[in-house]
N, C-alpha and C positions, 0 to 999 in steps of 0.2 A: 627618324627624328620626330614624327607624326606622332608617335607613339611616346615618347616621350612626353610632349607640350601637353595631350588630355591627359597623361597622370597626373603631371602636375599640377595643370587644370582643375581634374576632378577630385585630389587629393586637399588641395591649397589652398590659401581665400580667396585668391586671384578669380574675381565672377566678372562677366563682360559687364560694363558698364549701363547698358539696357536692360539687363536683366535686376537689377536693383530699384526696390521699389521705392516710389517718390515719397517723400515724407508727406505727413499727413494736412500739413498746412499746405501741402502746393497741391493736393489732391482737387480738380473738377467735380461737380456734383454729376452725378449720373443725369445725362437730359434724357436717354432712354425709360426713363422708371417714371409713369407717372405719379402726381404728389397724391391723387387723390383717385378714389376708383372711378374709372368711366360709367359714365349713365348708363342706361339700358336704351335701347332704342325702343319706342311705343308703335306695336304691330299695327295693322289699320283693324281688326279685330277687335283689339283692346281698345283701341279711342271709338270704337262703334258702339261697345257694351256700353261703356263710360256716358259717353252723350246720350245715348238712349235710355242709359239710369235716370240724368240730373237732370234731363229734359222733361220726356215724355214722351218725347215727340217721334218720328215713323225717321229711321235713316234713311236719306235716298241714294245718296254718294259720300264716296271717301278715298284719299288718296294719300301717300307720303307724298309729304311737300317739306320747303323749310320758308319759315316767316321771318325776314331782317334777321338773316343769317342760321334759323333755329330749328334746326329739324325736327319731324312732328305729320301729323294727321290733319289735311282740311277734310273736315266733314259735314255735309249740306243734310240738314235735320227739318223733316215738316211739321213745325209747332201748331198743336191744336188744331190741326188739320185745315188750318188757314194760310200760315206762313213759312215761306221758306227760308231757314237762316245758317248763314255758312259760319263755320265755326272751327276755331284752331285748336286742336292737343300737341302741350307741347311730348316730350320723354319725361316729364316730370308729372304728366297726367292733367297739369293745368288746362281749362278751355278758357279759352279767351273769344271773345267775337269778333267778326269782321269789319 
């Protein structure tokens, strides 16, 4: 009788009801698929180059850190060989200061 039910089954329109797909207006948006491409994260490398371009100034330290939520490079820069000034990259290559 087994053998019957999937012919008919696979023969028939009879499809289980979960296997039918929801129409399109009750469709969920996918929360898995972001809207937009993720950043890149900024290596301590590249927020050294960076600072030591726009600056001038001698790197002495650098580290990943995140500022008010933002992950990113604090980098301590000695300006003009007088001053020491800490300074944040964010992943978008921004320095902002402390």
């Amino acid at each position: 009788m087994a053998a019957i039910v999937l012919t008919v089954l696979g023969f028939g329109s009879a499809v289980p009801l979960a296997a039918q797909p929801a129409p399109a207006d009750q469709l969920l948006p996918n929360r898995l698929m972001p809207t937009e491409a993720p950043s890149r994260a900024m290596t301590v490398e590249e927020a050294t180059r960076l600072v030591r371009k726009r600056t001038g100034g001698r790197v002495l330290a650098a580290e990943p850190t995140f500022r008010r939520g933002t992950p990113g490079v604090s980098v301590r820069v000695l300006i003009e060989g007088a001053r020491v000034v800490t300074l944040f990259v964010d992943d978008e290559g921004r320095i902002r200061g402390r």
